[in-house]
KEBALUM-481693 format. One record per residue (C-alpha): x, y, z. Coordinates in nm, 2 decimals. Layout:
+--------+--------+--------+
:   east :  north :     up :
+--------+--------+--------+
:      X :      Y :      Z :
...
+--------+--------+--------+
***
This chain:
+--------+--------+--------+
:   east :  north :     up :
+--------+--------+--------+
:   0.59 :  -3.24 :   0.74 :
:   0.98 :  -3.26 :   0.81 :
:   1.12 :  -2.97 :   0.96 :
:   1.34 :  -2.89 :   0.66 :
:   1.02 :  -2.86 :   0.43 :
:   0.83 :  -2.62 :   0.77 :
:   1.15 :  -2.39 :   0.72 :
:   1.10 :  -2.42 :   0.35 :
:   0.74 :  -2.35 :   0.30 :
:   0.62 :  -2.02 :   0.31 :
:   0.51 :  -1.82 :   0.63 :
:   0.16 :  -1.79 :   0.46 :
:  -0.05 :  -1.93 :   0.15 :
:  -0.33 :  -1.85 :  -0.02 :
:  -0.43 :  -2.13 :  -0.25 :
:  -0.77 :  -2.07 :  -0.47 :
:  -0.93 :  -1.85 :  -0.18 :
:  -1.26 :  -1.69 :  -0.25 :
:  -1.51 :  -1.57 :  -0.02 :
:  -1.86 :  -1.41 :  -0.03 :
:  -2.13 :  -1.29 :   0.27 :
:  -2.48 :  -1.40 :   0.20 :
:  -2.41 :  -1.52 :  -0.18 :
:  -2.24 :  -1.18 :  -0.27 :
:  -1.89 :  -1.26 :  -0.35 :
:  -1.62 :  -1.07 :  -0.20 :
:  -1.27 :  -1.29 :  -0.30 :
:  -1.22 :  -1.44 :  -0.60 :
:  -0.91 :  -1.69 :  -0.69 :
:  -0.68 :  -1.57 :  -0.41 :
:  -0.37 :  -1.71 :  -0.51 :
:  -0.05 :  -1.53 :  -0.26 :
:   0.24 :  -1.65 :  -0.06 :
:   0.48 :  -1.46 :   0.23 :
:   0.80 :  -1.58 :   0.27 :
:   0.94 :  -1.63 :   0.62 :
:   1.06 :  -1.28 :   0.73 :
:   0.90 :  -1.09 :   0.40 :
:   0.66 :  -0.79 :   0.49 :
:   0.38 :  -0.78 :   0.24 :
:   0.14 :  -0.48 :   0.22 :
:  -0.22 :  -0.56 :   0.11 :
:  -0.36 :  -0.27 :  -0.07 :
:  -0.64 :  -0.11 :  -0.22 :
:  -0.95 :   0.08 :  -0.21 :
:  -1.16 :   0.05 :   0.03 :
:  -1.42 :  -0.23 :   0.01 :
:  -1.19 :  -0.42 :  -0.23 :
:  -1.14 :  -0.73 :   0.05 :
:  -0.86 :  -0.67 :   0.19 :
:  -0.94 :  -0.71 :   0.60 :
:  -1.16 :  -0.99 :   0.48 :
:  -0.84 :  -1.17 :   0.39 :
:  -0.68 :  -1.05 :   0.66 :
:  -0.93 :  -1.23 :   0.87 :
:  -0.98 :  -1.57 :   0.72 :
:  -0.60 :  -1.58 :   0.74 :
:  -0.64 :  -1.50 :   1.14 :
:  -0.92 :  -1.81 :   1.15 :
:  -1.16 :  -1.52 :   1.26 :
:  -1.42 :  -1.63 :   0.95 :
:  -1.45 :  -1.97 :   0.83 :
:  -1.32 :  -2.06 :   0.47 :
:  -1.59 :  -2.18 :   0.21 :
:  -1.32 :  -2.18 :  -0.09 :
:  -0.98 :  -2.29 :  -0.15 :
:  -0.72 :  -2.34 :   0.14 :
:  -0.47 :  -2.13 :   0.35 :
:  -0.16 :  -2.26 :   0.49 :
:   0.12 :  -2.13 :   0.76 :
:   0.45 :  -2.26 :   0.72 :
:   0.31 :  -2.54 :   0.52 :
:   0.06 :  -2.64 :   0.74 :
:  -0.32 :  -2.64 :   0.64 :
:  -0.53 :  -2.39 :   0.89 :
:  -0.86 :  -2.34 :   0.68 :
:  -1.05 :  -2.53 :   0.40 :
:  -1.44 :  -2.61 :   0.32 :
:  -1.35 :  -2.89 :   0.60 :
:  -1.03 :  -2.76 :   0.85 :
:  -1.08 :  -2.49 :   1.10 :
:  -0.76 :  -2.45 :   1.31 :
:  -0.86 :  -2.22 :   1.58 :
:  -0.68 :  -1.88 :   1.59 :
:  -0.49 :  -1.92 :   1.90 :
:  -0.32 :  -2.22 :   1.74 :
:  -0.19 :  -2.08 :   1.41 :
:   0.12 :  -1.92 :   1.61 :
:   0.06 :  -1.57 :   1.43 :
:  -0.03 :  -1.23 :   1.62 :
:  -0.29 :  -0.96 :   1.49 :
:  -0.33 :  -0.59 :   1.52 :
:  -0.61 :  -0.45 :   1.45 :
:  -0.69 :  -0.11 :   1.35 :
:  -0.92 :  -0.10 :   1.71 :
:  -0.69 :  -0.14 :   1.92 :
:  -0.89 :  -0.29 :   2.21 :
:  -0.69 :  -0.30 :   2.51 :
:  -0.85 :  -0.42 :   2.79 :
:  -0.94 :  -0.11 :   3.06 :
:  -0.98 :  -0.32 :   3.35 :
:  -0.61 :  -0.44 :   3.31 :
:  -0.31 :  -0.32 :   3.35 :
:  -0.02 :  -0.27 :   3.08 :
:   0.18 :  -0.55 :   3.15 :
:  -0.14 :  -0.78 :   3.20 :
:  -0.26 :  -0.69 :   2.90 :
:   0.07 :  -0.78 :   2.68 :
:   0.02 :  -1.14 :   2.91 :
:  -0.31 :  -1.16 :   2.80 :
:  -0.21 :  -1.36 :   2.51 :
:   0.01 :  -1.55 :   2.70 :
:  -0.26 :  -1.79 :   2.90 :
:  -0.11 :  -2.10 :   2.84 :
:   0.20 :  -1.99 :   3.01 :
:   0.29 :  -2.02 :   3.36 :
:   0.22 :  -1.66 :   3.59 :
:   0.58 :  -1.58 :   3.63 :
:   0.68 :  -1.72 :   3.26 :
:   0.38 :  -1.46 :   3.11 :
:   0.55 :  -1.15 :   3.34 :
:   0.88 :  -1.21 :   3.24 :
:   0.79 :  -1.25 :   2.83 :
:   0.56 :  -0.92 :   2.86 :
:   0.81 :  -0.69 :   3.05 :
:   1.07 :  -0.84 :   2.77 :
:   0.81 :  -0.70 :   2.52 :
:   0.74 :  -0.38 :   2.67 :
:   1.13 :  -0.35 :   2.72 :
:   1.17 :  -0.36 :   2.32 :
:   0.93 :  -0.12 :   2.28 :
:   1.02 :   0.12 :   2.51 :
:   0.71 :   0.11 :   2.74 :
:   0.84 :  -0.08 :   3.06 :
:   0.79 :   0.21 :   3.22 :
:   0.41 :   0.22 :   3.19 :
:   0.41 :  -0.15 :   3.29 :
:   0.15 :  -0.10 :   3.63 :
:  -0.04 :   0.22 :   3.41 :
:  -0.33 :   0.16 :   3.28 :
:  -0.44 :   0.20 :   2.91 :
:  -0.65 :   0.53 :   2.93 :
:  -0.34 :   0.68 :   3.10 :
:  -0.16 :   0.62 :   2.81 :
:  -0.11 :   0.82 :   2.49 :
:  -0.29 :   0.68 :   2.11 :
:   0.10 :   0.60 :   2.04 :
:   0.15 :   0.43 :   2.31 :
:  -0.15 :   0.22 :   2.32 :
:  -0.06 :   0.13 :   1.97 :
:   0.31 :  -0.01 :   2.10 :
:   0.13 :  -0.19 :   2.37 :
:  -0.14 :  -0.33 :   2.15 :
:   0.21 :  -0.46 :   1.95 :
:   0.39 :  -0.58 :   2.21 :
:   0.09 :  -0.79 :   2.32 :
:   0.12 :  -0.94 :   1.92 :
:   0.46 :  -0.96 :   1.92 :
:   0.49 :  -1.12 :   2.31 :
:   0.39 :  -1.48 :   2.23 :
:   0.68 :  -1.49 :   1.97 :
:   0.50 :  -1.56 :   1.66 :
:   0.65 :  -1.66 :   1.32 :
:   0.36 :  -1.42 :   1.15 :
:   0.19 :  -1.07 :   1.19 :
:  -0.14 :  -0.98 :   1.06 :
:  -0.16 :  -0.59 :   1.11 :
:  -0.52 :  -0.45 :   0.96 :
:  -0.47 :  -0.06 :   0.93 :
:  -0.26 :  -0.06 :   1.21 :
:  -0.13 :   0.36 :   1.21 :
:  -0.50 :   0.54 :   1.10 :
:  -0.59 :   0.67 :   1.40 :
:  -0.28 :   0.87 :   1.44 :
:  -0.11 :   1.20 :   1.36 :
:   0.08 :   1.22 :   1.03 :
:   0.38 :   1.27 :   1.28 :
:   0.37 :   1.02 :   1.54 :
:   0.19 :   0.75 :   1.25 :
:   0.54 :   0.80 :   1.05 :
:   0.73 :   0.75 :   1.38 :
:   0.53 :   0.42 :   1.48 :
:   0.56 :   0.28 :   1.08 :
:   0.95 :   0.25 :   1.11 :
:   0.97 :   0.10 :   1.46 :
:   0.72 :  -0.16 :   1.36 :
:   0.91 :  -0.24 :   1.06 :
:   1.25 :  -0.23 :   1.29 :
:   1.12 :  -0.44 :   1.52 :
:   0.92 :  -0.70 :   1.26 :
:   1.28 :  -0.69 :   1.05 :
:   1.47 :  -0.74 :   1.38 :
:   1.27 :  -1.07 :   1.47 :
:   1.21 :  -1.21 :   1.12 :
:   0.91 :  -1.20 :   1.17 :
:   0.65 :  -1.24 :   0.82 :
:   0.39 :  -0.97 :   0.83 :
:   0.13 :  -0.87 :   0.60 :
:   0.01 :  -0.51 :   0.64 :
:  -0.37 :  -0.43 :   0.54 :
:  -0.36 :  -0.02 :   0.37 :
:  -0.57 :   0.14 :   0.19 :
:  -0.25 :   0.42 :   0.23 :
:  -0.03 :   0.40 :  -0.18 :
:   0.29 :   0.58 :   0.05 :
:   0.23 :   0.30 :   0.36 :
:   0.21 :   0.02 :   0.17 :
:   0.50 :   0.10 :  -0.07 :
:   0.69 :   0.23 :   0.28 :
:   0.61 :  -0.06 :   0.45 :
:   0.57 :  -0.36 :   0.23 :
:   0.89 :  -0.54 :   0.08 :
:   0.61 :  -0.64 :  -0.17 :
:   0.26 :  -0.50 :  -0.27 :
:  -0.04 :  -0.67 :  -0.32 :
:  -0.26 :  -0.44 :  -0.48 :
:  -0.66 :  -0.54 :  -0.46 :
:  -0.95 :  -0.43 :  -0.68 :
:  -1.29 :  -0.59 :  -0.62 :
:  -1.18 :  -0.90 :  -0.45 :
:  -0.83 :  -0.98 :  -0.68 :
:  -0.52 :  -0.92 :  -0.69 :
:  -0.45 :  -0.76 :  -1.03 :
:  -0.08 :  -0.73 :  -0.93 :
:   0.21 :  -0.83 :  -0.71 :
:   0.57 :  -0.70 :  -0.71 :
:   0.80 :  -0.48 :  -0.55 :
:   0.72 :  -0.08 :  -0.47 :
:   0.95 :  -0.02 :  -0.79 :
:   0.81 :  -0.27 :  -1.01 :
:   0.48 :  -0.17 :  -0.97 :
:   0.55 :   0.19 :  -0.94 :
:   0.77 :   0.20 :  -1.22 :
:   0.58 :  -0.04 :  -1.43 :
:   0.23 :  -0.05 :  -1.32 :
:  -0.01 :  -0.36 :  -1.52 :
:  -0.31 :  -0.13 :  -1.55 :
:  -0.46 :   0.22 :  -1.57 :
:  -0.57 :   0.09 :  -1.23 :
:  -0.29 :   0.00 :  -1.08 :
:  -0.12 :   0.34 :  -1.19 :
:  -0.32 :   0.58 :  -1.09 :
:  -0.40 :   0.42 :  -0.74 :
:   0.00 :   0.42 :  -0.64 :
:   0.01 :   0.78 :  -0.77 :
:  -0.12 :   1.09 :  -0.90 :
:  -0.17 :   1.07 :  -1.28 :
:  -0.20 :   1.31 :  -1.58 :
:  -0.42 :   1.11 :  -1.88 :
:  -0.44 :   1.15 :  -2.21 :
:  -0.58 :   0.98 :  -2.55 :
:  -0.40 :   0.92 :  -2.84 :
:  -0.34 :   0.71 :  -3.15 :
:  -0.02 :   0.47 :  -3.17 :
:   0.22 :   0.60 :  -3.52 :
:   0.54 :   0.44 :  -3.56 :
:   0.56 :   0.30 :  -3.22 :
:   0.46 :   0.64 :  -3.01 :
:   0.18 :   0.86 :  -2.91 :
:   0.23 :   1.23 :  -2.94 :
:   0.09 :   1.45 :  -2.65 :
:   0.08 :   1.82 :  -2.60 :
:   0.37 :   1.73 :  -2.41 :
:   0.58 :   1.53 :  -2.64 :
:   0.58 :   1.15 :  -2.81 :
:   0.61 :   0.85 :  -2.57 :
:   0.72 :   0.55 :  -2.70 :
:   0.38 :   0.25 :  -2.70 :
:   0.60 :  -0.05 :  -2.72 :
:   0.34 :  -0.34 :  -2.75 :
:   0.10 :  -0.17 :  -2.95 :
:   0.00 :  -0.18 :  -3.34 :
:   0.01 :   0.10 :  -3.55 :
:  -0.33 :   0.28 :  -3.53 :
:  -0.43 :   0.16 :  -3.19 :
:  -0.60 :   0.36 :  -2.97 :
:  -0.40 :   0.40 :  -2.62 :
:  -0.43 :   0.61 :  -2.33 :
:  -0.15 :   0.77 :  -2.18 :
:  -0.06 :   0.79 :  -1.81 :
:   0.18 :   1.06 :  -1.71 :
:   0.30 :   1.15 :  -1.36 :
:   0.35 :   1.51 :  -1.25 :
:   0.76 :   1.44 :  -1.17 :
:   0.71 :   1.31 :  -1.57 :
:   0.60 :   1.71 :  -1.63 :
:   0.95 :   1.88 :  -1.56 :
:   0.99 :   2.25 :  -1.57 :
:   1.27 :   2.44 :  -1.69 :
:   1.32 :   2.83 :  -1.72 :
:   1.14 :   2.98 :  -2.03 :
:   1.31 :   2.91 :  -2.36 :
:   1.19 :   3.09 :  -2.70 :
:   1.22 :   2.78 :  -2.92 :
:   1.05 :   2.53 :  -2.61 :
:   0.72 :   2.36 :  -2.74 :
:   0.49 :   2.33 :  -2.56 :
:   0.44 :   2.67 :  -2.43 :
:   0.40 :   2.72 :  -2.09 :
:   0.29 :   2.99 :  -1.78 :
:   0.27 :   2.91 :  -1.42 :
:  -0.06 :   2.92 :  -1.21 :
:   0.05 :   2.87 :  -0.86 :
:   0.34 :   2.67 :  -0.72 :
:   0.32 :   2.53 :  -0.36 :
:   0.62 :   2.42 :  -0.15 :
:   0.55 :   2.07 :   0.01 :
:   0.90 :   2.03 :   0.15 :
:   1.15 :   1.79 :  -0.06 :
:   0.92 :   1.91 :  -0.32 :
:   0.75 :   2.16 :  -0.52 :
:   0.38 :   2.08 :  -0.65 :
:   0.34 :   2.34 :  -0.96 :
:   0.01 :   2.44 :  -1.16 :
:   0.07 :   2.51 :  -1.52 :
:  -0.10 :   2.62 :  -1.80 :
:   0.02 :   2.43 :  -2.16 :
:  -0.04 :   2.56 :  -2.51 :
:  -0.28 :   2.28 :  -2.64 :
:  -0.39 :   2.19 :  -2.33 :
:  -0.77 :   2.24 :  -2.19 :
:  -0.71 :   2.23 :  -1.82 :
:  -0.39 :   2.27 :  -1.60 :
:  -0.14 :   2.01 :  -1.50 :
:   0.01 :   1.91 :  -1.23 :
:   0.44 :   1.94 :  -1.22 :
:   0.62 :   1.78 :  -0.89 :
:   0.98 :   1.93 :  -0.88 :
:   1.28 :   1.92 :  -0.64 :
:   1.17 :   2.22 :  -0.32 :
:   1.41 :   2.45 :  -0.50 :
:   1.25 :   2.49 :  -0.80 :
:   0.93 :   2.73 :  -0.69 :
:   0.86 :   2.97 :  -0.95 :
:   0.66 :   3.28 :  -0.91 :
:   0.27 :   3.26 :  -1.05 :
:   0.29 :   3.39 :  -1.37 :
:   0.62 :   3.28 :  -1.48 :
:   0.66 :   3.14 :  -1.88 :
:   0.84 :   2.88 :  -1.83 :
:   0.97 :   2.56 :  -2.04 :
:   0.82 :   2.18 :  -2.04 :
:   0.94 :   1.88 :  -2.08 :
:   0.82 :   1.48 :  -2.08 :
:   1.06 :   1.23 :  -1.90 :
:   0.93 :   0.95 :  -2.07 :
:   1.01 :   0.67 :  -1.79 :
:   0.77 :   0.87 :  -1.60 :
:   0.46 :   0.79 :  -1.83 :
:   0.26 :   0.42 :  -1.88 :
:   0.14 :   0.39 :  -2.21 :
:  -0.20 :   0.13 :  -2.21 :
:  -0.49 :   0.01 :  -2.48 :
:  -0.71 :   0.24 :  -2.46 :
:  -0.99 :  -0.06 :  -2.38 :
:  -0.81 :  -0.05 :  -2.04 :
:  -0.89 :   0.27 :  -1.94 :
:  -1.02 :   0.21 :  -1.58 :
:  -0.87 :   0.40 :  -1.35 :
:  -0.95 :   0.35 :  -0.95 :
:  -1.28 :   0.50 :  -0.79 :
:  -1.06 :   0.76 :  -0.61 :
:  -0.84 :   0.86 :  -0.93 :
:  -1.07 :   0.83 :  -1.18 :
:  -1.08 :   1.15 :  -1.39 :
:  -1.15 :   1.23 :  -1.76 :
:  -0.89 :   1.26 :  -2.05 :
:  -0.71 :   1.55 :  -2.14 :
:  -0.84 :   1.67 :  -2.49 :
:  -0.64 :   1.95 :  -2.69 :
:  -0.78 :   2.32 :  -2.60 :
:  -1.04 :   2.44 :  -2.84 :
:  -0.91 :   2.65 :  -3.15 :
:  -0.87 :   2.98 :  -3.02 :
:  -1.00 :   3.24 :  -3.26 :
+--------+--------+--------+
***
């Protein structure tokens, strides 16, 4: 291959790739490519394949189906096994694995064998330098903090220079803090190099925080790639929905191109009249106003919780058998009680066939039905 058509091809490829252990499929027609200096997140529930990929791409498992390329080059099919210290790609793995016996400058060399003594010093400190650890250089890892073993564990990644990163829940061992901390200066750094990386979640907020683009995985496919917006804004399934998100659901028959709700029509563009659809709405979709005496639905407030930016408010709606869920700006907090007003943003809610209705094992719930008559 011509080194026009290297800087060309994509830093990784998935052609066809499907897996399985013992005869039990786990991948099936894995088709995905990372552009050189893209960040991809990989993400799903768990169990859905995502490390697996991961680690065929790393050469850690040998592929039975389809073929995987870096920059261009072929590194596994049914009959090509390029080891994985020859792919030119580093890996982080949620176990970090640091070696205890060496120190933390020998163990950002450690990945640099090939290279002569002072050539592997010099290329570690320079790693350590970037991330702010030369300091710890002669410590050893149980000295160090889980943050800083984490930088260390990426500098020894990041120290052979490679043109890819494989990172496989990289930030789950640490504190909501420091794991928030550690996400942006790995995405600084990754950005800084060009470096392609594809990030292994099973984290909605990581991935879409991380990734430049999300793969999201059910049950060994992907079932949608895009952008955090695109598939935020307009998910391609129930599934897909409710896994980036938190999701209201209702039923409802399509009439003159909507679906009325408790909470207003929404527009079903797609759909025939008469069709059965189910309706997907998120709780910044439910916005609450002060009380109005005309405002349909009625409303009353059941609790309201400050989360910060934002308020996460419990209401009660006329018409509406069990409470929903309102996210508003942190100013808005009413007091439990409160009547108050509701409305439906419309670009907040997905509108689906009904026969599509799967939502993810950790979201599924059932529909909202109308409240019983009340005598």
């Amino acid at each position: 291959m011509s080194l026009d058509a290297a800087m060309t091809a994509p830093a990784l490829e998935f052609r066809g790739v499907g897996h399985a252990y013992d005869g039990v499929p786990v991948l099936s027609d894995i088709d995905l490519a990372v552009a050189p200096g893209e960040v991809l997140s990989l993400v799903g529930p768990s169990g859905c394949g995502k490390s697996t990929l991961l680690r065929l791409a790393a050469g850690l498992e040998p592929l039975s189906i389809g073929s995987i390329l870096i920059e261009g080059r072929i590194v596994s099919d049914p009959r090509t096994q390029v080891p994985p210290e020859d792919r030119r790609l580093g890996f982080v793995f949620q176990d970090i694995a640091l070696f205890p016996h060496l120190t933390v400058v020998d163990n950002v060399a450690f990945g640099l064998r090939r290279r002569a003594a002072p050539e592997r010093r010099r290329r570690a400190l320079a790693a350590l330098e970037q991330l702010g650890l030369a300091r710890f250089a002669e410590a050893y890892p149980h000295t160090l903090s889980g943050g800083q073993q984490q930088r260390v564990a990426l500098a020894r990644a990041l120290a052979p220079d490679p043109k890819l990163m494989l990172l496989d829940e990289p930030f789950s061992g640490l504190d909501a803090r420091l794991r928030d901390r550690l996400r942006d200066e790995t995405l600084d750094l990754l950005k800084a190099r060009g470096v392609a990386a594809v990030i292994v979640t099973h984290d909605p907020e990581e991935a879409m925080r991380m990734g430049d683009r999300l793969a999201v995985m059910s049950e060994g496919r992907i079932v949608q790639c895009g952008t955090p917006a695109e598939l935020y804004r307009r998910p391609a399934s129930p599934f897909v929905a409710s896994f980036l998100g938190e999701v209201e659901r209702f039923e409802g028959v399509v009439q003159d191109g909507h679906v009325a709700t408790p909470l207003g029509r929404i527009p079903a563009p797609g759909l025939s009249q008469g069709a059965a659809a189910l309706v997907l709405i998120r709780p910044e979709g439910v916005v609450v106003g002060e009380a109005l005496a005309d405002a349909m639905p009625q409303a009353r407030v059941i609790d309201a919780r400050l989360l910060g930016r934002t308020s996460l408010i419990r209401i009660a709606v006329d018409g509406v058998a069990a409470p929903l869920h309102s996210r508003m700006p942190g100013d808005v907090l009413p007091e439990p009680g409160a009547a108050v007003s509701v409305r439906l943003d419309c670009r907040r809610a997905h509108v689906f066939p009904l026969a599509q209705g799967a939502l993810s094992d950790d979201a599924a719930a059932p529909p909202r039905s109308p409240a019983p008559d009340r005598p």
